[in-house]
N, CA, C and O of each residue as an XYZ file, in Angstrom:
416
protein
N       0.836     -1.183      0.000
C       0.000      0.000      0.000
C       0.883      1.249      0.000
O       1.778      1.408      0.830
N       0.629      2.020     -0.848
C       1.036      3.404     -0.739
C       1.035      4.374      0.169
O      -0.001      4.567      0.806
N       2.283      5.238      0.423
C       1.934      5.868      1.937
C       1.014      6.757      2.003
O       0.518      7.077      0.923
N       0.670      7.205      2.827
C      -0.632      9.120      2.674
C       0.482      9.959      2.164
O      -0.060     10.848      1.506
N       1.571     10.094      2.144
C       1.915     11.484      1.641
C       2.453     11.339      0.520
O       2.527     12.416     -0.071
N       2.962     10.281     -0.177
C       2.875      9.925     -1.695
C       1.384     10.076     -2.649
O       1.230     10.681     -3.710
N       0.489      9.373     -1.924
C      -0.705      9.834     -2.201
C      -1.464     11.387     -2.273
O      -2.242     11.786     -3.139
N      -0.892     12.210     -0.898
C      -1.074     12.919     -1.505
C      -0.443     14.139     -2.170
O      -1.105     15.142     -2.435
N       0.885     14.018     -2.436
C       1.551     14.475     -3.456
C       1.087     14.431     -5.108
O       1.069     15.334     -5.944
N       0.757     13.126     -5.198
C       0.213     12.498     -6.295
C      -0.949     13.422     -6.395
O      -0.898     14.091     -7.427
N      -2.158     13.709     -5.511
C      -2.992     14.536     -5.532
C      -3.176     16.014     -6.174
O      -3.973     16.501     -6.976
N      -1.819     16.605     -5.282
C      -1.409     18.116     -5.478
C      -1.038     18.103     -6.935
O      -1.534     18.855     -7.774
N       0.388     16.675     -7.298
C       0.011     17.473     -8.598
C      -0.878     17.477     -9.387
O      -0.891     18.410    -10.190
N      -1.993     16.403     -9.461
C      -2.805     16.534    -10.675
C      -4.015     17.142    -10.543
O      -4.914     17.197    -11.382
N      -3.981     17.761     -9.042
C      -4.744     19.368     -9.208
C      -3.993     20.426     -9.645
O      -4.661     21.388    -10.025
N      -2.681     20.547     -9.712
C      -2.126     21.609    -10.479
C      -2.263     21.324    -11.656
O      -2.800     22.220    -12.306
N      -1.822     19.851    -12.564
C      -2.364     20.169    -13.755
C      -3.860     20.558    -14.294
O      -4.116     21.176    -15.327
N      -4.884     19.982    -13.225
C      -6.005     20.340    -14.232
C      -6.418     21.945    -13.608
O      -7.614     22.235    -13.561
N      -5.730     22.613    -13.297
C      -5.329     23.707    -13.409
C      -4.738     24.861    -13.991
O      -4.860     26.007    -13.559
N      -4.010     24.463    -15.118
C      -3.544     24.996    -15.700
C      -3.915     25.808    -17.211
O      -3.645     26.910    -17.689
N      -4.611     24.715    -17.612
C      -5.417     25.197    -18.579
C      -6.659     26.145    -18.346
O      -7.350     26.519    -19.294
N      -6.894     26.494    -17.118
C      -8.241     27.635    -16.592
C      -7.007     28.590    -16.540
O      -7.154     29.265    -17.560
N      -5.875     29.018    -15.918
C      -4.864     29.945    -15.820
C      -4.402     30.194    -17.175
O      -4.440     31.384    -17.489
N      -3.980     29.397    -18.053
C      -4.146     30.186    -19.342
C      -5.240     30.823    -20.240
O      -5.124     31.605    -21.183
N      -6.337     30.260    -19.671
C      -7.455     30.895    -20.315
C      -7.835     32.225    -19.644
O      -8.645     32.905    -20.274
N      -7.434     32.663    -18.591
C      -7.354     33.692    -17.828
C      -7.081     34.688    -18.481
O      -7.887     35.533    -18.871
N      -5.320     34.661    -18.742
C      -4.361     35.313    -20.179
C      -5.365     35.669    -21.005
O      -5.540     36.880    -21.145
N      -6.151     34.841    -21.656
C      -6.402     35.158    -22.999
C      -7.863     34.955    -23.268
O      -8.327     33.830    -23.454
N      -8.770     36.323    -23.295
C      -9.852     36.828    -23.346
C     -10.340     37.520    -24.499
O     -10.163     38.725    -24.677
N     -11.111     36.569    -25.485
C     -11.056     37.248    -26.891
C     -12.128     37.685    -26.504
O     -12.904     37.437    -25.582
N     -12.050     38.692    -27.715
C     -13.521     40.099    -27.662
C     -14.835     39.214    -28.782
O     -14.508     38.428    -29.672
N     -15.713     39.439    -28.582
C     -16.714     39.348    -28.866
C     -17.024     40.195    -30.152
O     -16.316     41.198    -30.244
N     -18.081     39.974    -31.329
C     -18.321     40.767    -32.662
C     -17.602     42.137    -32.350
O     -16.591     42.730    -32.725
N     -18.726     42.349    -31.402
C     -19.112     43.773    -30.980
C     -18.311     44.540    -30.470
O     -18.174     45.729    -30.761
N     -17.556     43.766    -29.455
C     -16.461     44.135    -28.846
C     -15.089     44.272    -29.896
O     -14.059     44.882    -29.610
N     -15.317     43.653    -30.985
C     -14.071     43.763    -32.128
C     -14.366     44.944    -32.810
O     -13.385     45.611    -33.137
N     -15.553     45.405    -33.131
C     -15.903     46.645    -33.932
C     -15.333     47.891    -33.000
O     -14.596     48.794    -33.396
N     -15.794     47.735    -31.826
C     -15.727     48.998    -31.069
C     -14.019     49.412    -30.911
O     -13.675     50.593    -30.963
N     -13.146     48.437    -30.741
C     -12.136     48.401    -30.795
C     -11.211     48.925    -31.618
O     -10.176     49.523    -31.326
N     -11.910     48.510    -33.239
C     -11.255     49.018    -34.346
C     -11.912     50.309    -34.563
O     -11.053     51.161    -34.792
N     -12.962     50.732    -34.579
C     -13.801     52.048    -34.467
C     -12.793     52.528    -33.443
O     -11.784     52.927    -34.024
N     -12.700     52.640    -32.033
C     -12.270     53.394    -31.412
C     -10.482     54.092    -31.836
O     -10.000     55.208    -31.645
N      -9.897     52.817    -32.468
C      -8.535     52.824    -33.098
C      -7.706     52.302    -32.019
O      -6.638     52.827    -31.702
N      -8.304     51.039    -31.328
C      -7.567     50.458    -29.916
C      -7.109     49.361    -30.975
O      -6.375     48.526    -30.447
N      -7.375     49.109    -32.501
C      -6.799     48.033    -33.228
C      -7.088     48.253    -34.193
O      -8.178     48.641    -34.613
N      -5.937     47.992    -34.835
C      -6.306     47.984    -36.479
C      -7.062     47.081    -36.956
O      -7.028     46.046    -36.290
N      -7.867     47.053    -38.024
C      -8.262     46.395    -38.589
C      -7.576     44.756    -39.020
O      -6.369     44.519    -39.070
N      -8.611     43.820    -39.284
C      -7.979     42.184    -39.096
C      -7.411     42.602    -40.687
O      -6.198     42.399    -40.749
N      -7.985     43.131    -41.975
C      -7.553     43.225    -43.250
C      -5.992     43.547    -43.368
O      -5.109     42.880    -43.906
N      -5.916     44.868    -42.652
C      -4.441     45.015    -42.074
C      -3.166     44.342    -41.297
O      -2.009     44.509    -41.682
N      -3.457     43.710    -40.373
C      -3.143     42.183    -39.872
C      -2.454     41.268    -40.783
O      -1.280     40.902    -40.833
N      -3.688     40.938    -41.630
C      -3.792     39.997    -42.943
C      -2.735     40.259    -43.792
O      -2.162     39.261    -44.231
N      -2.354     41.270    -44.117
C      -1.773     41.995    -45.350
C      -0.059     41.704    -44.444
O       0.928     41.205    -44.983
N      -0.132     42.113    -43.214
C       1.353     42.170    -42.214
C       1.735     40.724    -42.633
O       2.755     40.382    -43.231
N       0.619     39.875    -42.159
C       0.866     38.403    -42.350
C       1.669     38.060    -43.638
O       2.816     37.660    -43.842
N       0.491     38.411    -44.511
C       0.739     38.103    -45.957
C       2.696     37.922    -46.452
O       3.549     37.145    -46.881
N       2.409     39.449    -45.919
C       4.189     39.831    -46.454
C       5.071     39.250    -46.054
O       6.050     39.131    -46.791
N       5.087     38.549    -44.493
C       5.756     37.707    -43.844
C       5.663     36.086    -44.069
O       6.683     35.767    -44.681
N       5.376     35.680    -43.980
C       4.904     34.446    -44.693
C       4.260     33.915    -45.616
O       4.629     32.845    -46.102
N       2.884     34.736    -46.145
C       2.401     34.247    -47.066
C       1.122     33.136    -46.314
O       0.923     33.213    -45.102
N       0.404     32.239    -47.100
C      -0.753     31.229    -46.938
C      -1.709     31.764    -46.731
O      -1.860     32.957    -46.994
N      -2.674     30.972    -46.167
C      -4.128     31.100    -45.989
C      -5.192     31.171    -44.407
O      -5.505     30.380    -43.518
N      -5.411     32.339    -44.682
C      -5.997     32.541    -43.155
C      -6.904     31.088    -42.906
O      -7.167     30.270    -43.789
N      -7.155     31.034    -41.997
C      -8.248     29.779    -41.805
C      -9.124     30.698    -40.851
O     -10.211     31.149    -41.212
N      -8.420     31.002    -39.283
C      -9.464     31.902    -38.390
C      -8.901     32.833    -37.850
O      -7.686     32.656    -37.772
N      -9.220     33.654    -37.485
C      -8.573     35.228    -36.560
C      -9.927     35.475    -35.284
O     -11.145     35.444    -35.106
N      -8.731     35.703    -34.703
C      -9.618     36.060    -33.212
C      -8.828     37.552    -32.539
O      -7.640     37.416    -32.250
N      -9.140     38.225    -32.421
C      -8.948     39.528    -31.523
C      -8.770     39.509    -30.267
O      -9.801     39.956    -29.765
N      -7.904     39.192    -29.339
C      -7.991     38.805    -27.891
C      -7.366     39.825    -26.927
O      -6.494     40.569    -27.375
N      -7.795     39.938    -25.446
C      -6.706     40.456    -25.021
C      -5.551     39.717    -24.107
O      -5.907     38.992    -23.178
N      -4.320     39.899    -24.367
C      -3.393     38.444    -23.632
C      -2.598     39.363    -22.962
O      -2.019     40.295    -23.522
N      -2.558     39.129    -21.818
C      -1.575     39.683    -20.819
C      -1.300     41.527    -21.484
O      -0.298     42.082    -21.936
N      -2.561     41.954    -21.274
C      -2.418     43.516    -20.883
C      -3.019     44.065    -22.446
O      -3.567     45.165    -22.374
N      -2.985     43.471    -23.764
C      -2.576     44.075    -24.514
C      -3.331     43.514    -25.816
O      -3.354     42.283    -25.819
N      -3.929     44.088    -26.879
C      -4.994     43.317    -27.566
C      -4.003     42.807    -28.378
O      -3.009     43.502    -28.589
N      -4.144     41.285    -29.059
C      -3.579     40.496    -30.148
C      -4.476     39.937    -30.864
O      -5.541     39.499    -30.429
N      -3.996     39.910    -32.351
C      -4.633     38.992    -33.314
C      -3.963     37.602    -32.735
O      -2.753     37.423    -32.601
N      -5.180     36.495    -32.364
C      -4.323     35.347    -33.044
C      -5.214     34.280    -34.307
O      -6.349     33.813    -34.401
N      -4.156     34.257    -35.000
C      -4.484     33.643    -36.272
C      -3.921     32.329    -36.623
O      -2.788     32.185    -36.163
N      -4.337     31.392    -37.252
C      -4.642     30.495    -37.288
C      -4.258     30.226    -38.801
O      -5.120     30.137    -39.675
N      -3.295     30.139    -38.975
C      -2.660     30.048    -41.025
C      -2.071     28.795    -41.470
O      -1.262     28.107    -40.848
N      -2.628     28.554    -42.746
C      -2.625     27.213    -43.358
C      -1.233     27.350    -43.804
O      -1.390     27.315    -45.025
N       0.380     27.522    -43.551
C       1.311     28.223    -44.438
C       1.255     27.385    -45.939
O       0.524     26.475    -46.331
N       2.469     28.192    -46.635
C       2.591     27.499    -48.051
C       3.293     26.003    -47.920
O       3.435     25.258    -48.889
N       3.633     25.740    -46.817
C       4.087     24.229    -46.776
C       3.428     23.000    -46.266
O       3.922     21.993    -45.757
N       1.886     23.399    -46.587
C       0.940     23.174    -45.692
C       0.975     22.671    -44.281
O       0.589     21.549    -43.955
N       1.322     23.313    -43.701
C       1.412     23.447    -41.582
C       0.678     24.361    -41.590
O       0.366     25.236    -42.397
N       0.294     23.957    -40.128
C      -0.882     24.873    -39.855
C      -0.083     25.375    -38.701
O       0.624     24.752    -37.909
N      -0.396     26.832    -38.802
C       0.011     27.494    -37.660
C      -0.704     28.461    -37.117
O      -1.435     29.274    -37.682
N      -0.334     28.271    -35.402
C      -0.599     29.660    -34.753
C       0.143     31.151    -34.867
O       1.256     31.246    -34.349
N      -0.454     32.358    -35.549
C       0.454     33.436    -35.160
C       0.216     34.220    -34.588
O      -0.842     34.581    -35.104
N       0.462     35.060    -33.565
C       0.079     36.327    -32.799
C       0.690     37.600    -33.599
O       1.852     37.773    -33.966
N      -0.397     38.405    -33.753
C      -0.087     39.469    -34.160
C      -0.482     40.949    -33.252
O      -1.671     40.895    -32.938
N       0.256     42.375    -32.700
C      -0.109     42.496    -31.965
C      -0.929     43.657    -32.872
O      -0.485     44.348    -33.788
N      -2.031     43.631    -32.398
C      -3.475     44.171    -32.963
C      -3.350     46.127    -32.771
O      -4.022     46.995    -33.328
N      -2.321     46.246    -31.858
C      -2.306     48.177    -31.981
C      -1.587     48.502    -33.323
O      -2.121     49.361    -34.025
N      -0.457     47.928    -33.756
C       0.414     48.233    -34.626
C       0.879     46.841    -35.857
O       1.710     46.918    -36.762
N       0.329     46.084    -35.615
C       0.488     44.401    -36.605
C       2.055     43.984    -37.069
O       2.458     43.620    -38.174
N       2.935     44.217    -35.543
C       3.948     43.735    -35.701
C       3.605     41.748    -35.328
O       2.641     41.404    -34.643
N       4.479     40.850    -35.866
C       4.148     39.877    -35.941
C       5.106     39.813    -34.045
O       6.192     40.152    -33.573
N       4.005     39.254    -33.639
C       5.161     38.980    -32.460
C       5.209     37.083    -31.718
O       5.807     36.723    -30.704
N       4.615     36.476    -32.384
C       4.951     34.799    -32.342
C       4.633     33.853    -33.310
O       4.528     34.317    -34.445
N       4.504     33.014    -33.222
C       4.385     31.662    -34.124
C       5.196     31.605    -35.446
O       4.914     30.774    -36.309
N       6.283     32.565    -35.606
C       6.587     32.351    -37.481
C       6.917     31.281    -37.174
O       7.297     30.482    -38.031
């Protein structure tokens, strides 16, 4: 038999893992239609067309989905691109100015 404090070690961690995935979803709070219009109306983000075009020049492929989020302080595109080698990738783009800032 297993001791109690192996057991519950064993416990702690696999409440930290199923934990973890609610703490990243924390991070990352995409906006809603409405909440994407008001955003780009207000000029808190450029437009996703603009985004698109940043993308374009940098890699190239095919959007599949874009989401508008805000991640740790700060609104981002993340997009979702079929590249030309067909991989699918995640990219973050940051939505004030459409510098590419992850996934190339």
């Amino acid at each position: 038999m297993q001791s109690p404090r192996l057991l519950l070690l064993m416990m702690l961690v696999l409440l930290a893992m199923l934990s973890l995935p609610a703490a990243a979803q924390e991070q990352l709070r995409c906006l809603s239609r409405a909440e994407q219009r008001a955003a780009i109306a207000s000029g808190e983000a450029i437009p996703l067309a603009t985004a698109r075009q940043m993308l374009r020049q940098r890699m190239g492929g095919e959007l599949v989905r874009a989401r508008l989020c805000h991640e740790s302080g700060r609104l981002i595109y993340r997009l979702t691109v079929l590249a030309r080698d067909g991989k699918v990738r995640q990219v973050s783009i940051d939505a004030t100015n459409g510098t590419v800032i992850g996934g190339l």
